[in-house]
C-alpha positions as CSV (number, residue, x, y, z in Angstrom):
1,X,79.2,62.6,212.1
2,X,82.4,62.5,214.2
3,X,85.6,64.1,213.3
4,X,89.0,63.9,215.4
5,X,91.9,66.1,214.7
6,X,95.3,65.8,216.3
7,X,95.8,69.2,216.8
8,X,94.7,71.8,220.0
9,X,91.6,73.4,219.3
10,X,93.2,76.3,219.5
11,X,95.6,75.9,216.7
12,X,93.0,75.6,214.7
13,X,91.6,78.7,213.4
14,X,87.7,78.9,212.3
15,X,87.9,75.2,211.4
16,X,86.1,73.7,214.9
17,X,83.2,76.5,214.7
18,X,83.0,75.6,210.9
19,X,82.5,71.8,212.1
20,X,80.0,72.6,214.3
21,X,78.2,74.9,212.5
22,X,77.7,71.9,209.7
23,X,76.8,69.8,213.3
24,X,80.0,68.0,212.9
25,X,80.7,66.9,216.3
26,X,85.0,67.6,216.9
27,X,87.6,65.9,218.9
28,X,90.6,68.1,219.3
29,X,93.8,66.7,220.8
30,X,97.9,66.9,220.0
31,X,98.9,63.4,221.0
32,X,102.3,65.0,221.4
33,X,104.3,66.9,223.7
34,X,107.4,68.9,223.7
35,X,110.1,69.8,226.0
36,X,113.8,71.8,225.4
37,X,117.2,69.9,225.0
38,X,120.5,71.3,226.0
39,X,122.6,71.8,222.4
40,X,125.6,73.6,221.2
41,X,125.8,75.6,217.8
42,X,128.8,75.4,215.5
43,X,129.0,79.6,214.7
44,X,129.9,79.4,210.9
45,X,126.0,79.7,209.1
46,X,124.8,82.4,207.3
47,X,121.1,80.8,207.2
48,X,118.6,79.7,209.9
49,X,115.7,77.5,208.5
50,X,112.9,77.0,210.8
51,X,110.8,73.6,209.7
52,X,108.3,74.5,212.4
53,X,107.5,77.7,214.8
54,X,108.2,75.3,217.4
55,X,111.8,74.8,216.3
56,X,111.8,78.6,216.0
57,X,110.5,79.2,219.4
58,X,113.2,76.8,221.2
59,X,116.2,78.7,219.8
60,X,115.0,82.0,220.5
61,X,114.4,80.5,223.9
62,X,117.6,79.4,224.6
63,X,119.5,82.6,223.7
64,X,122.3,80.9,222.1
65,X,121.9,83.1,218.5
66,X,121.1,86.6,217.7
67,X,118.2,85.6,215.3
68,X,118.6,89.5,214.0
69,X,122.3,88.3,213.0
70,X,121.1,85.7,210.5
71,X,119.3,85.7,207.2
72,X,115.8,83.8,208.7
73,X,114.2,81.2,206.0
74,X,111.0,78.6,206.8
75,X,108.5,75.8,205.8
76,X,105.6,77.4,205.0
77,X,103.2,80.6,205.1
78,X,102.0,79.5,208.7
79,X,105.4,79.3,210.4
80,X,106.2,82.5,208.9
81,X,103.2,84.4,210.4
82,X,103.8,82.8,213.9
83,X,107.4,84.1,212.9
84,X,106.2,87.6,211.7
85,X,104.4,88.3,214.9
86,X,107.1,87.5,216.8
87,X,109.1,90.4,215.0
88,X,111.0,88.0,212.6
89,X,111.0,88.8,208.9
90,X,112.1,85.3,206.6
91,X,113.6,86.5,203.1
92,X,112.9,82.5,202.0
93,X,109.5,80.7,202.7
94,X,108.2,77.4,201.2
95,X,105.7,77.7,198.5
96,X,104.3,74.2,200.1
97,X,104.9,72.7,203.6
98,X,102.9,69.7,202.8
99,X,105.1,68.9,200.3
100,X,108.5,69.0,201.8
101,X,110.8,67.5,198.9
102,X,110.0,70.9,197.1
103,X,110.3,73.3,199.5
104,X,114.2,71.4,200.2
105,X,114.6,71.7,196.6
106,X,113.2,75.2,196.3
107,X,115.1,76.1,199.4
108,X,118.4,74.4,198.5
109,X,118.9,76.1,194.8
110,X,117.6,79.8,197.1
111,X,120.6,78.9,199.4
112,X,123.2,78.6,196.7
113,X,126.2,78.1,198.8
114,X,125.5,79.8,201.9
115,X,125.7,77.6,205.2
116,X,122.4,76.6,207.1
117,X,121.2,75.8,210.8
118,X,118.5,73.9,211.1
119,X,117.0,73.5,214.4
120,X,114.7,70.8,215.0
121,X,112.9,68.3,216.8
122,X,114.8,64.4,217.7
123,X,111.7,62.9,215.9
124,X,112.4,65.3,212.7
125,X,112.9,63.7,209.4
126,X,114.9,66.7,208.5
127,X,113.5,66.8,205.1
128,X,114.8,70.0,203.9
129,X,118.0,68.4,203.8
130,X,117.4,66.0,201.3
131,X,119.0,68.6,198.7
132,X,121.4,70.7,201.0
133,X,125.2,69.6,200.4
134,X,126.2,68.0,203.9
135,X,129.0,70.9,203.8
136,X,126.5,73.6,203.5
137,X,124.0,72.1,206.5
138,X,124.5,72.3,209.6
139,X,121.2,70.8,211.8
140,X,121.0,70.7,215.8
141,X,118.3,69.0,218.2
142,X,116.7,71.7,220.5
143,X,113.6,70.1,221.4
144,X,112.5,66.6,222.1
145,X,108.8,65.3,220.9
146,X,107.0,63.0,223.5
147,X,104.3,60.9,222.1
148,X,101.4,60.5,224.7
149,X,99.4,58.0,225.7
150,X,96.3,59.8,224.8
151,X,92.9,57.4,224.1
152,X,90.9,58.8,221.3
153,X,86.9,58.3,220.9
154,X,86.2,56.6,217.9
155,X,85.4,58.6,215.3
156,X,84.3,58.4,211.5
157,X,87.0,60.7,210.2
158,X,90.5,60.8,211.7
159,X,92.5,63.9,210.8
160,X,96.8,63.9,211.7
161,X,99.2,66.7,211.2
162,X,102.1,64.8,211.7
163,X,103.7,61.3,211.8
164,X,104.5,61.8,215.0
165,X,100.8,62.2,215.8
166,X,100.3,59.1,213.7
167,X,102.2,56.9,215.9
168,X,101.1,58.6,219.1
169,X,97.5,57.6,218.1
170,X,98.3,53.7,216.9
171,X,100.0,53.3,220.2
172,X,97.0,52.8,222.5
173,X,93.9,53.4,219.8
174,X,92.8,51.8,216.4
175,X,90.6,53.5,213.8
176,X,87.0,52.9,214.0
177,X,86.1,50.2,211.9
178,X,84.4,51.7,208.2
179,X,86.4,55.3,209.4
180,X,88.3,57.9,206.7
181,X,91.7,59.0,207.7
182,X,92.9,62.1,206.1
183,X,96.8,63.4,206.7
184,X,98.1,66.5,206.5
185,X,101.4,66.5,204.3
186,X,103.8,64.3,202.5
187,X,105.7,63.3,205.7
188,X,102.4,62.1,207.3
189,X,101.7,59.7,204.5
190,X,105.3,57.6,205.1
């Protein structure tokens, strides 16, 4: 049995030693990349919510905010460890980042009626929005997602993380014929 998942091995834990040690033959690859935009940041938010770590780790790049200066709120457990070894404590983490119409929900009645920045990527659906007062959210672009070009072996089991993988992988492959495809997350199934 083949598997492909459209992440780097090395994002992905024990999962490609479990794989093999069931002689599950793995395909690792993101089908994205990423690169930094230039952005301005209106100053008047009390809240920064980080969707992803990569969101987190292209406004501590830039230096345009003091993260220590804001109350720090994210996604999910995973974005908050990448976030907790970079010395970052979040006082608001989603109980489920697959499921990103409760965490905005969860997140928005947390809020109350402080003011957010969310940075994120142009691709971004910017779901935690979906239950943020436009008045209360502020949301910037700091990094751009490229979709690759990337040709995938066919395999009997296709595994994305995210739509943007999704659409990576349909723009120069198609699913082995008789193939499962499993997606991480709500956003993956749209």
């Amino acid at each position: 049995m083949t598997i492909f998942i459209s992440k780097n091995e090395n994002d992905l834990g024990a999962i490609p030693e479990f794989l093999n040690s069931k002689d599950i033959q793995g395909s690792f690859d993101s089908l994205i990349d990423f690169e930094s935009l230039d952005f301005d940041i209106e100053p008047s938010f009390d809240v920064i919510f980080f969707p992803s770590i990569r969101a987190a780790q292209y406004l501590i790049e830039s230096s345009k905010v003091n993260l220590s200066d804001h109350v720090l709120a994210c996604s999910g457990s995973q974005t908050n460890q990448r976030l907790n070894e970079l010395g970052y404590q979040c006082e608001f983490v989603g109980q489920n980042a697959g499921d990103p119409m409760q965490v905005s929900k969860d997140f928005s009645e947390w809020l109350g009626s402080r003011k957010v920045l969310v940075p994120h990527s142009n691709l971004s659906a910017i779901s935690i929005s979906t239950h943020i007062p436009k008045d209360q959210l502020s949301a910037v672009e700091v990094y751009r997602t490229i979709l690759s070009e990337t040709v995938v072996t066919p395999c009997d089991i296709y595994v994305f993380s995210s739509p943007s993988n999704i659409q990576s992988f349909f723009s120069c492959n198609e699913l082995k014929k008789g193939s499962k495809v499993i997606v991480w997350g709500q956003s993956s199934l749209n």
